[in-house]
Each structure stands twice: as C-alpha cells, then as structure tokens.
TITOR-193240 format. One line per 3 residues: number of its first residue (from 1); for each residue y, x, z of C-alpha. Coordinates in steps of 0.1 Angstrom, whole numbers, plus 5000, padded with zeros to 4 digits. Layout:
BEGIN
NUM = Y,X,Z | ...
***
This chain:
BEGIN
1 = 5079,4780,5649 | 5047,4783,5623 | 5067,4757,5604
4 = 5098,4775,5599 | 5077,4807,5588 | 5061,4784,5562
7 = 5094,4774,5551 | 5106,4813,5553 | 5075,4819,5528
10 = 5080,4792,5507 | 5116,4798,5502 | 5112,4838,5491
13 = 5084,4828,5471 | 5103,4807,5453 | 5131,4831,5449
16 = 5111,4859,5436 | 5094,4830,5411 | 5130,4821,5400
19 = 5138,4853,5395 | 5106,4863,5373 | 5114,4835,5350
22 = 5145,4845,5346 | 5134,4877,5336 | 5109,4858,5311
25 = 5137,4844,5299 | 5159,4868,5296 | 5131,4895,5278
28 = 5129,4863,5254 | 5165,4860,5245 | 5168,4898,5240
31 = 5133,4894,5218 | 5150,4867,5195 | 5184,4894,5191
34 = 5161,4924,5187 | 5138,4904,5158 | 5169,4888,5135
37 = 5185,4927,5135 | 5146,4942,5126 | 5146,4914,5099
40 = 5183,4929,5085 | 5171,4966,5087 | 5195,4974,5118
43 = 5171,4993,5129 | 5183,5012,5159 | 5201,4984,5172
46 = 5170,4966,5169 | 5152,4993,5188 | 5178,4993,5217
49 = 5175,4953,5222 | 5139,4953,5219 | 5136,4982,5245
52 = 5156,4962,5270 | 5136,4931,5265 | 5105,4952,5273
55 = 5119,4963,5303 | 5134,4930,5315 | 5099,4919,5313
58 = 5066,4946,5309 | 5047,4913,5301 | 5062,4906,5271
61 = 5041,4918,5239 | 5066,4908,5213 | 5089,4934,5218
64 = 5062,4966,5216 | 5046,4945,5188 | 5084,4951,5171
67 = 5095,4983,5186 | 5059,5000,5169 | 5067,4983,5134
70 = 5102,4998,5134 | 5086,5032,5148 | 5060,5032,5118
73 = 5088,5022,5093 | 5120,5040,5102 | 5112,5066,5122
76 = 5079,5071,5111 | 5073,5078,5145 | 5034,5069,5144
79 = 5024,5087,5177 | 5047,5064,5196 | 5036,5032,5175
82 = 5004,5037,5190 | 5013,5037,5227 | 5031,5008,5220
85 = 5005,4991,5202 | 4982,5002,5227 | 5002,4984,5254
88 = 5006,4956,5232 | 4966,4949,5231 | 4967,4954,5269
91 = 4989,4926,5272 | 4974,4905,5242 | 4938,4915,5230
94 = 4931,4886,5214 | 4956,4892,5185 | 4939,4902,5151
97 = 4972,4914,5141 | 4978,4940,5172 | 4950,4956,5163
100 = 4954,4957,5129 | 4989,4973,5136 | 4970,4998,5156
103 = 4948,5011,5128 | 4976,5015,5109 | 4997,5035,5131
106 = 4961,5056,5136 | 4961,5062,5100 | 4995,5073,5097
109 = 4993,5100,5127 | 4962,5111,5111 | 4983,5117,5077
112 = 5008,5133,5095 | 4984,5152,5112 | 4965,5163,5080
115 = 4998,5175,5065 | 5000,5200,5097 | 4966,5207,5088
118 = 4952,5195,5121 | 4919,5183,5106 | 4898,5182,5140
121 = 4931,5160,5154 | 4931,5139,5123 | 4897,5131,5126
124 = 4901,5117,5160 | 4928,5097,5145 | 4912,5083,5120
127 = 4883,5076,5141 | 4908,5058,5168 | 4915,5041,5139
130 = 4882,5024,5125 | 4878,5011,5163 | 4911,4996,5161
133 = 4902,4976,5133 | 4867,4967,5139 | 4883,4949,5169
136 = 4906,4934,5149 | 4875,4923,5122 | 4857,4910,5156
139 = 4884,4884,5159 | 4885,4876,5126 | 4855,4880,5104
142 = 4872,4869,5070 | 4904,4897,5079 | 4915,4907,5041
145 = 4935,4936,5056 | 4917,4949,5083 | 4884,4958,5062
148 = 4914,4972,5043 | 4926,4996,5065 | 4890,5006,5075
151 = 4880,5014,5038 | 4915,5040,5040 | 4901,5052,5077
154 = 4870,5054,5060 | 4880,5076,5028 | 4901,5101,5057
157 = 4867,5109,5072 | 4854,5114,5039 | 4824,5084,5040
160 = 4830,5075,5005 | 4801,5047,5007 | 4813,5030,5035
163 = 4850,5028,5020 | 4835,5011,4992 | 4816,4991,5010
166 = 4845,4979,5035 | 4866,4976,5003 | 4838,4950,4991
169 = 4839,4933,5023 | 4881,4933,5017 | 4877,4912,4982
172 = 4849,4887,4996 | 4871,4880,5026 | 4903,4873,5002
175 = 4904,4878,4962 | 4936,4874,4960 | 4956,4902,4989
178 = 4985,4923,4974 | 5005,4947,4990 | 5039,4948,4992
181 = 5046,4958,4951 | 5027,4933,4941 | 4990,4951,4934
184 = 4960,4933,4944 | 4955,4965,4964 | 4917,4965,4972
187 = 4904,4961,4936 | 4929,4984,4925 | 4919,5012,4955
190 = 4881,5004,4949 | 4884,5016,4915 | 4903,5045,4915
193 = 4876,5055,4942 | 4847,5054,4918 | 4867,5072,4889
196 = 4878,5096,4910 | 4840,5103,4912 | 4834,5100,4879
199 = 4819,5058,4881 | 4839,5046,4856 | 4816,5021,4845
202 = 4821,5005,4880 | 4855,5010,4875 | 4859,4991,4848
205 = 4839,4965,4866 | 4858,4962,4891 | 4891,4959,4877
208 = 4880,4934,4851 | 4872,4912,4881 | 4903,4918,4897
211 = 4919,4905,4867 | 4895,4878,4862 | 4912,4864,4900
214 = 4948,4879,4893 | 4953,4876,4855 | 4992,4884,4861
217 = 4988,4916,4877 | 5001,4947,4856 | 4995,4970,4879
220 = 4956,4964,4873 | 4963,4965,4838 | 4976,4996,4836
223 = 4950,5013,4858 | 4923,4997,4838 | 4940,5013,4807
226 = 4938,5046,4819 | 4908,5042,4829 | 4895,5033,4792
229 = 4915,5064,4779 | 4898,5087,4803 | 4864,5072,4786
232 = 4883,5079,4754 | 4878,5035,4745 | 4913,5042,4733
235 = 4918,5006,4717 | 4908,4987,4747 | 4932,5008,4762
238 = 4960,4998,4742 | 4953,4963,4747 | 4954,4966,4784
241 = 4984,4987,4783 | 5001,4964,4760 | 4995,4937,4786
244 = 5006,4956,4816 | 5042,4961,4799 | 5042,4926,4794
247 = 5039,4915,4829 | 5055,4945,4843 | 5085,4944,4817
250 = 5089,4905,4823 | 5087,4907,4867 | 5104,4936,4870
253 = 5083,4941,4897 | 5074,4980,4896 | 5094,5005,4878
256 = 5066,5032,4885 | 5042,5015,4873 | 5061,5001,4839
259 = 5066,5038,4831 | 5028,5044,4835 | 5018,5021,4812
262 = 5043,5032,4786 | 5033,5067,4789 | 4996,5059,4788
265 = 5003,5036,4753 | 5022,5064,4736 | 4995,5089,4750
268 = 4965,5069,4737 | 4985,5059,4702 | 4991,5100,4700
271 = 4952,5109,4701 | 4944,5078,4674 | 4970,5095,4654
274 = 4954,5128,4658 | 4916,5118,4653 | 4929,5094,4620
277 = 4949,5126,4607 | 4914,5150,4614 | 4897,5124,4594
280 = 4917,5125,4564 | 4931,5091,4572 | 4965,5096,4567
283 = 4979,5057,4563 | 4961,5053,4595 | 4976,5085,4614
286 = 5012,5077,4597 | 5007,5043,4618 | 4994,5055,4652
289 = 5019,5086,4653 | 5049,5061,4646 | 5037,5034,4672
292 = 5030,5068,4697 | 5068,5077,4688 | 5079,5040,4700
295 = 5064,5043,4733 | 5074,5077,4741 | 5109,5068,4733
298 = 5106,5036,4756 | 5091,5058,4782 | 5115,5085,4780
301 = 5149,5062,4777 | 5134,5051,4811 | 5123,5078,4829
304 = 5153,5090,4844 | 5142,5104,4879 | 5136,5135,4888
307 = 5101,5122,4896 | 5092,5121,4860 | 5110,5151,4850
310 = 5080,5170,4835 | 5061,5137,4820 | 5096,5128,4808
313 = 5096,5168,4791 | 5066,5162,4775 | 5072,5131,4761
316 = 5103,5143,4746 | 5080,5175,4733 | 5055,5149,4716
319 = 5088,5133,4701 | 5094,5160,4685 | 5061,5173,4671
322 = 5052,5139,4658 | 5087,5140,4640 | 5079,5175,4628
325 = 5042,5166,4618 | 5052,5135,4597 | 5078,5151,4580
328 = 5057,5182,4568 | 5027,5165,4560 | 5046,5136,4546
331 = 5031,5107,4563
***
C-alpha cells in the first residue's frame, strides 16, 4: 500500500513538473515572437505576446525586461516601466542592465512628474533612481552608462558636483560611449554643465579631450564652437565649426546639429564683420560679412521645420542687412 502512494506521488509530481516546463517553454516561444515584432517597431503586438509569455510563466524576466522598454519608448508609460522593471530585478538581481533600465524609467517619471510640477514626487523619483543605478554600478564597477544616468539623477536633484563628478567616473569607465545620434554623450553633457555655470574654461577642457578620443565627432565640434563664441574666441570658433560641418555634412548623422553649426559659423563670421567694419577695416568686414552671408544662406536653405522657424527668421533678417550694409557702404 505505501508503495502505491509513492507511485501516486511520484506520478503527479511528475505531471505538475511536465506541465511547468511546458509553461517554460511556452513563455519562451511567446518571448522569441514578442522580441522579433519589438525589434520591427510593432509595438502593441509586441506588448500583447510579451504579456502572455509573462503570464504563461511569472518566472520569466525577459518579457518585463521587453514589455518596460516598449513602455518607456512608445507609450512612454514610465510609471509602469518601473513595476516591471522592479519585478524584473526580483526575478534577476544580478543583471547590470535591469537596473540600469530601472534608473532610467525613474528618471523619466521624474520628468514627467516635473512637467506636472510635482517637485516633492520628482524628487523621490529621482532619488529611486540613483539607488537603481548604484546597484547596477555595484555589479559592474567600470558601467559607462550607469554613472551616466546617475550624473542626469544627480543634475534633477540639483547636486551639480556630484553630476560632474559621476560624469568623470562615466569617461574613465569608457572614453569612447555615444548615444544613440552619435555624441560621445558624457563629455558633451559634462560640458554644457560647466558653461551653463559660467566654467567655460573647463568646458573647453573637456571637450578638447573628448575630441582628442573621438576626433570624428561633430557634435563635439559644434558645442565646442559655441562655446568659443560665447568667450567671444571667434576664430577658434570658426575652425571648430568648420570641422563640425564637415563630419556632420559627410555622415549625415544629425540634421539638428548640422544646422547648429551653420548657424553658429554665420553668427560668429557676422560679429568679425561687425568688429572689422567698427575698426575701419573695410577689406576685412567686406570678407567676414560675405562668408556670414554663405552660411546663413546654407543654414536657412536647410532649416525648413517649424522648429527653426524663428532662427531660420533671423537668419533671413541678417541676409538682408548684410546685403543692405554692403551695398550702402560699398564694401
């Protein structure tokens, strides 16, 4: 009699095994579906198969992992990316790039939340957020994108020293991160963090190292040029502006950023023109104000959004005047 109860175990043990494997199984298949339709941008499709692979099997972290990234990118659903992401640690909490995820979908509540002006919420947010990725950082000491993300969680609570300083620890760990348009993003976000505050000496630094480990990024270039213009080292500028249409113009790479450094070149050609003309150098200001005219009319034949409306306004404005000065003054 005992036997045949062992058997009786066994056998239902062995069934409800079976059965969870097949749900493993299943929840896998449905993953693979739900992961090649996310990877063509079907979206809600993607949601839907990866919400049923989730269910078929609560242990599976690949589908939350998924469902959150679609949540963050489409629906921009960040409150739900993080219980997802939350249940995805649970599941996995050795995975550097869970927790990562999680900052992010932090910081982009806390944005959302900043835009309802719900600072005390946002806070919290951002807050949640820097634990996220200190866990991740724990993991892996030398995580590019992680320090990252804490130098933006960082900048939302308003610790300007520490952003810098996680941006720092962002370089050392990999010189060479860019984000998705190409920018090597930390040396770019590093410096327009100390101009904002008025360090453009550091800056400068900064960038010129960037560009000493990314020479083919235009995106540095053209920051860097502003931020010579704003210091009013208007041929350094140029140069740097120059370059950035060079590498920008050739890759294609960011329309936005093209336009800025066409803008900034006519800009900074426009105020040579006007100190050489002040000056009583005329041959000078005759040159500057027809190379300022080239680049506006680059920018402006480009700048056809209704982003750039009023930049593209007042570069058809400074058309005009220089047309107007240069034939009054004959020069």
């Amino acid at each position: 009699m005992g036997r045949m109860r062992d058997i009786f175990v066994w056998i239902v043990l062995m069934t409800v095994l079976s059965g969870c494997n097949m749900a493993a199984v299943e929840s896998n298949d449905l993953t693979e579906k739900g992961v090649r339709l996310y990877e063509q941008k079907t979206y809600p499709k993607a949601m839907q198969m990866l919400q049923m692979a989730s269910e078929r099997d609560p242990s599976n972290d690949l589908p939350l992992y998924y469902m959150a990234l679609i949540d963050m990118e489409y629906f921009r659903d960040y409150g739900k990316a993080v219980q997802e992401l939350k249940q995805a640690t649970g599941i996995l909490a050795d995975s550097a790039l869970y927790w990562l995820k999680l900052g992010e979908a932090y910081y982009g509540l806390a944005g959302q939340q900043v835009f309802d002006r719900q600072k005390e919420d946002a806070d919290t947010s951002y807050t949640d957020c820097l634990r996220a990725v200190r866990e991740a950082v724990k993991i892996d000491k030398y995580y590019a994108e992680a320090y990252l993300q804490q130098a933006r969680c960082h900048i939302g609570l308003g610790e300007f020293d520490r952003a810098a300083e996680a941006y720092e620890e962002s370089i050392r760990s990999n010189p060479l991160l860019k984000s998705a348009d190409q920018v090597t993003v930390h040396y770019k976000e590093l410096a327009e963090l100390y101009s904002d505050f008025g360090f453009q000496n550091k800056a400068v630094s900064v960038l010129t190292n960037g560009l000493a480990n990314n020479m083919d990024d235009g995106q540095l270039e053209t920051v860097l040029g502003d931020v010579l213009a704003d210091m009013g080292r208007y041929n350094e500028a140029l140069a740097h502006y120059d370059a950035a249409y060079r590498l920008l113009d050739e890759s294609a790479e960011s329309k936005l950023y093209t336009l800025s450094a066409l803008f900034g070149a006519a800009r900074v050609n426009y105020e040579l023109a006007r100190q050489m003309r002040a000056n009583g150098e005329y041959r000078k200001a005759f040159d500057y104000f027809a190379e300022a005219r080239t680049w506006f009319t680059r920018y402006s034949d480009r700048a056809v959004t209704d982003a750039e409306k009023i930049r593209r306004a007042s570069a058809l404005k400074k058309i005009k005047e220089i047309n107007e000065i240069m034939k009054e003054e004959n020069i």
